[in-house]
N, C-alpha and C positions, 0 to 999 in steps of 0.2 A: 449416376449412370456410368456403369462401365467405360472405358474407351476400348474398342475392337483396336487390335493390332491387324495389318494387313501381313498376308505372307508372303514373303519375297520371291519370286522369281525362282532363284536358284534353289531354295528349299522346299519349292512347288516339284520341279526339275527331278533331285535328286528324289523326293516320295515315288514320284513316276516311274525315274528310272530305277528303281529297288525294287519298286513290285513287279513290273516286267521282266526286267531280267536277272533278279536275284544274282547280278554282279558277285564276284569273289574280290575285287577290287573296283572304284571308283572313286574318280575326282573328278569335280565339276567345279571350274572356276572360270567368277563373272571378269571378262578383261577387256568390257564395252568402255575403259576410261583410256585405254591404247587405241581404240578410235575417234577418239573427239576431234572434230574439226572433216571429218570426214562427210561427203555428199550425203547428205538425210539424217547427219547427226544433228539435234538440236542443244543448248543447256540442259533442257527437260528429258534427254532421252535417255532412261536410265535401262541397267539389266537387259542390253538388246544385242550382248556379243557373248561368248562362254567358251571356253577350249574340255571337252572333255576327254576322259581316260579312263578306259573302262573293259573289263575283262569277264566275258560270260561266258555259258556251255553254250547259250544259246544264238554262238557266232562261228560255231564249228561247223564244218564244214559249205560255210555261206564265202559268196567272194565280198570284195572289199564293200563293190557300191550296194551290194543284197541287205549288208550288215547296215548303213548310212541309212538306207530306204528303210528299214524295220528302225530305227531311233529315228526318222525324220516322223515315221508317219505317229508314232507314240510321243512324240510331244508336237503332234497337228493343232493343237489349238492354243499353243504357248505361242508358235509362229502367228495366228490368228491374234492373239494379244500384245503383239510387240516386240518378239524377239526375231533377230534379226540375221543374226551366223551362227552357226555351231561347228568348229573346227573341231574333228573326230580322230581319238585315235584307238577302234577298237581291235580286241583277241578275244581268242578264245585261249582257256588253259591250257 
């Protein structure tokens, strides 16, 4: 029998964010081991922090928190499974 690989978080992340906003640029990086020891971090808490950077058309002429609100609500159910901050730093071209 096969073994299933599960898929990571961050490669969950970035499918999402590619097909939504067909990005000209992104980087998505996991840096939940810069808060360890933090209130509600456990050993087990993996993949629950990310800084992204990310560059669409589809951030033009939106203001800062419009643009946060449209990536918060597109990955709503990664927050539902454990992820826990996402430090944003979006443009448009």
């Amino acid at each position: 029998m096969a073994s299933e690989t599960k898929e990571s978080r961050l490669s969950r992340m970035e499918k999402i964010l590619k097909e939504k906003f067909q990005p000209s640029s992104l980087s998505l990086r996991d840096v939940s081991l810069e808060h360890a020891g933090h209130p509600g971090m456990t050993k087990d808490s993996k993949e629950t922090h990310f800084r992204l950077q990310m560059v669409s058309s589809l951030f033009s002429g939106n203001s800062t928190v419009e643009n946060h609100r449209l990536v918060y609500a597109t990955l709503g159910n990664e927050f539902k499974k454990g992820l826990h901050a996402l430090e944003m730093d979006l443009s448009a071209p």
